[in-house]
N, C-alpha and C positions, 0 to 999 in steps of 0.2 A: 409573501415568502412561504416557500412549503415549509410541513412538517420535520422534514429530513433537515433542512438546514434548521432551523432554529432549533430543533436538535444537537446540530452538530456546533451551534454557534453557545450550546448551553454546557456543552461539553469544553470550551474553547475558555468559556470563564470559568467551568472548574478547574482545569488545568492551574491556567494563573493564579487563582487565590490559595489552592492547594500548595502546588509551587513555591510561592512565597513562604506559606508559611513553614513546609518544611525545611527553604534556607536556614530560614531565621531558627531552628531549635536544630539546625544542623552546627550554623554558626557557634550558639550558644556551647553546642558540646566541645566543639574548637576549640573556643576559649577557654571554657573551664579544663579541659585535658590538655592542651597545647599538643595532642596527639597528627601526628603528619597521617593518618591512614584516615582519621577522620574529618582533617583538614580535605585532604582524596574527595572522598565524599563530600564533606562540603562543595566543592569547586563543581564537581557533577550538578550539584543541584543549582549552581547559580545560573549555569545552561539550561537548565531546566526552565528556569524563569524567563530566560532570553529566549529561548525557545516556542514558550506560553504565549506569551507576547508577537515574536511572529506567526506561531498558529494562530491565534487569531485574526488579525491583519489579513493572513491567505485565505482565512475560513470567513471572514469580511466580503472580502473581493470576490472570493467563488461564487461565493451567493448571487454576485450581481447577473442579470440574464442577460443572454447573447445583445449584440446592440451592432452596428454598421461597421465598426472597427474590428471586431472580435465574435466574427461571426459563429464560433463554435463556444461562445462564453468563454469565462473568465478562470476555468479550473483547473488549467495546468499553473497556476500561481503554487498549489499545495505542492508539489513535484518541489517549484523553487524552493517552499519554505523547509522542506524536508532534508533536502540538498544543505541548504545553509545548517541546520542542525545539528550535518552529520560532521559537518567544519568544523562546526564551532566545540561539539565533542569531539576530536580530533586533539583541537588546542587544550583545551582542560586535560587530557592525555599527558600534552608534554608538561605543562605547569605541574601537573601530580608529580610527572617522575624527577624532574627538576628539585622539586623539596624534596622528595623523596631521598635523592643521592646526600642530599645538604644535610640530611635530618642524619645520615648514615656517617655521614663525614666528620658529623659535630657531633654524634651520638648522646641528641636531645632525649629527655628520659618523659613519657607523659606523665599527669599528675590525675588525681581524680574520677580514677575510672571506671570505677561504679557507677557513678553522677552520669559521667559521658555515657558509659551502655545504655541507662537506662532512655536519654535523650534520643539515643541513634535509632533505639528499639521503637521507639513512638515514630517519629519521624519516616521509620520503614514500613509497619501497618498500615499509616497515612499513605503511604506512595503505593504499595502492594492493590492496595483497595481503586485509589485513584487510575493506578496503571489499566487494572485490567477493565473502569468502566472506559475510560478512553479506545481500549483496543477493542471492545463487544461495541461503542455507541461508532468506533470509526469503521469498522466491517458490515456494521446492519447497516450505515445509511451510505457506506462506499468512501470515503474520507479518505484518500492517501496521507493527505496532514495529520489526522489523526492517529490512523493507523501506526506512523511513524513515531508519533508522540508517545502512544502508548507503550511500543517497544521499548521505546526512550528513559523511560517513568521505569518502566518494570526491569530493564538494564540496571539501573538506579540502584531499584532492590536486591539485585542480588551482588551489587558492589556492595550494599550497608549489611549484605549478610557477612562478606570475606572479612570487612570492617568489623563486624561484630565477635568474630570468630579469633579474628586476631588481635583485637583489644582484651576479650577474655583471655587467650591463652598467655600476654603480656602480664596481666594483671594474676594468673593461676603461677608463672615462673621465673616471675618479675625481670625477664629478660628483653630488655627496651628494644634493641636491634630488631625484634620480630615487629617492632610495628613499623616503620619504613620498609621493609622490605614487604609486607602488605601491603604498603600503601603503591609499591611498585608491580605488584600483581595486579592491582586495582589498574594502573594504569594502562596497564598492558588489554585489558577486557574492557576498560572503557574505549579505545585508541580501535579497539575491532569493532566497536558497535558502531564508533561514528562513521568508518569506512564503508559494514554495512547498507546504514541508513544512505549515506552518498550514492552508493551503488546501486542502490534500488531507485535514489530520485531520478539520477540521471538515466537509469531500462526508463522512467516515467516519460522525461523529457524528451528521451530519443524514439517513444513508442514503439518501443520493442515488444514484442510479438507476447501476447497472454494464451499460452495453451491452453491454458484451466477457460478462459474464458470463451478461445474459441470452442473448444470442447463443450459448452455449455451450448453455445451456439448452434451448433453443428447439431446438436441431440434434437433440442425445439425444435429445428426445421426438419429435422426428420421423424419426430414424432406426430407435426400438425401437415405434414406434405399433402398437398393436393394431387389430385389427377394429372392439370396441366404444369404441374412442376418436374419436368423432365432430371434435368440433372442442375447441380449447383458448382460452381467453381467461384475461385479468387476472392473468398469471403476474406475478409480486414477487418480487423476492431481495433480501438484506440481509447484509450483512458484520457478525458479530460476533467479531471476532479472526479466526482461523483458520476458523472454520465459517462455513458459511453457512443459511441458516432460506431456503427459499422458501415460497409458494404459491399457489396457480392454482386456476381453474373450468375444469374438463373435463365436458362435453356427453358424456353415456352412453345407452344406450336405455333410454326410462324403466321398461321391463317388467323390468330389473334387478333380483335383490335382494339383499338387506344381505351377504351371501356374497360375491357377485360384486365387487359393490363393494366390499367387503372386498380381496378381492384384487387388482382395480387400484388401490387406494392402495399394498398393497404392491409393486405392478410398478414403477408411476410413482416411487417413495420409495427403488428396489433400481437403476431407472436412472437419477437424476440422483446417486446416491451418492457417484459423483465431484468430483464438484462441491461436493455438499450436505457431506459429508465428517460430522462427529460433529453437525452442527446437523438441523434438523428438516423436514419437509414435512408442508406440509397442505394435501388434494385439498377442494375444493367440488364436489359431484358438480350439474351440473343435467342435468333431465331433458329430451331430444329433444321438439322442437314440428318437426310438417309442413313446415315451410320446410328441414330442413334435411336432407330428406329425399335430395333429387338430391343432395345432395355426402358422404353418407351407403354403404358401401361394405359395411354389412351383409348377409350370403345368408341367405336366410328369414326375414325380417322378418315377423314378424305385423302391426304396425302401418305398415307402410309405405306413406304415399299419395301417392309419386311416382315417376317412373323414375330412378335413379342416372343421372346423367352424370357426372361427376368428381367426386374428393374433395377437399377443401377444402385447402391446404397448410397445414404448421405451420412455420411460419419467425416469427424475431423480433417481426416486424410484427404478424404475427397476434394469436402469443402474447399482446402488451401490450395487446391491444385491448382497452377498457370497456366495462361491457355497453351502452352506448347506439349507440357502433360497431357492435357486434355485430348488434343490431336495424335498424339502418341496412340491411345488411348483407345482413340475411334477408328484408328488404322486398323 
């Protein structure tokens, strides 16, 4: 198992034990305040737990390398478990606003709430801290599960801030009504994060297009271009967990042979490494036509029948062109 994963699988059990523990002195506060904003809160973090728990599970599974059935591994599992998260904050959404109205109806008065601040205040350090190593250890080793979890974790924290804000100003004007009606605010910021996180599993799941990432792409090959790398079209990337799969059509001189070509796939495949990370690349080699001659940068061309003026750039735009642009292009 690489570094990267048992990384990300070391991240997976702090989630969970952190998690837990901040239920449990969320709960505590509950009880002792009977407060519905910090009830809110509470219920946030029991997601959190069921959350922990599938992240690991997906960050389990991803780990596992490609095999005959799943030939691109096992890492769009994160995509699912992220997806499920954004659900299941969703539901803890209506359950808040649910008490919420109840708490407004019955105009329950909370008790204790010094006692409670002070639990809520611990409990949101813990998660602050937690949140952001989650989202630095799910960025640096590429985690969607992660990444999602730690938005999740730190969403958290700034519900137990509105919480805290509105349990003090209850307790500074002793007017009860302001803490349901917090705890319906809360709802309303938890109910947008879990749609977020949904939104983003399923761009995962449907591999919807990474600008940033083609854009990354598109720079390396045209920072390490060779001579015989004419032009680049119809590059694709794809997020499966931590890896990523691309591949593209690179324009070569057609008088190439299977050697050559040989080793600009492994050029192209050794410089987007970084990016590509444990996933895969796959070069479409097409052969050079007369058009593309002038933007063509090869010395001793035997088949050349035009004079070089400039070379064609490789930047983003290019990169994603189809071959019907392309031919546009060359007209």
């Amino acid at each position: 198992m690489g570094a990267d994963r048992q990384e990300r699988l070391r991240a997976g059990w702090a989630s969970a034990a952190v998690g837990a523990s901040v239920f449990a002195v969320k709960l505590a506060a509950w009880i002792v305040t009977g407060s519905t904003a910090v009830f809110a809160d509470a219920m946030e973090s029991v997601v959190n737990v069921v959350a922990a728990a599938l992240l690991l599970v997906s960050l389990y599974v991803a780990s596992r390398p490609a095999d005959e059935g799943h030939p691109y591994g096992h890492g769009k599992i994160e995509y699912f478990s992220a997806g499920i998260e954004g659900a299941l904050i969703a539901v803890a959404a209506v359950l808040i606003a649910v008490e919420s109205v109840g708490a407004l109806i019955s105009g329950a008065s909370p008790q204790r709430i010094g006692l409670g601040l002070g639990l809520v205040v611990a409990a949101s350090v813990a998660n602050a801290l937690l949140g952001v190593y989650l989202l630095r250890t799910g960025r640096r080793t590429h985690s969607a599960a992660l990444v999602a979890d730690g938005k999740h974790v730190l969403a958290d924290v700034w519900t137990s801030a509105g919480v805290i804000v509105g349990m003090a100003a209850v307790w500074a004007t002793g007017w009860a009504r302001l803490d349901p009606l917090v705890a319906l605010v809360v709802a309303a910021h938890v109910l947008r994060e879990g749609w977020l996180l949904a939104k983003d599993a399923a761009a995962g799941l449907m591999d919807a297009a990474d600008t940033d990432l083609l854009e990354r792409l598109a720079t390396t090959l045209g920072e390490q271009r060779q001579e015989g790398w004419i032009d680049v079209h119809g590059l694709r990337a794809w997020r499966a967990g931590a890896d990523v799969h691309a591949d593209l059509h690179l324009v070569v001189p057609r008088y190439y042979d299977a050697d050559q070509l040989h080793g600009i796939h492994d050029a192209v495949e050794h410089a987007l490494r970084n990016d590509v990370r444990a996933g895969d690349v796959v070069v479409h080699f097409d052969p050079c036509r007369p058009p593309y001659c002038k933007g063509c940068a090869m010395e001793d061309c035997p088949v050349r029948s035009a004079v070089f003026k400039s070379r064609l750039p490789l930047d983003r735009s290019q990169a994603v062109r189809e071959d019907s642009a392309v031919e546009l292009q060359l007209e």
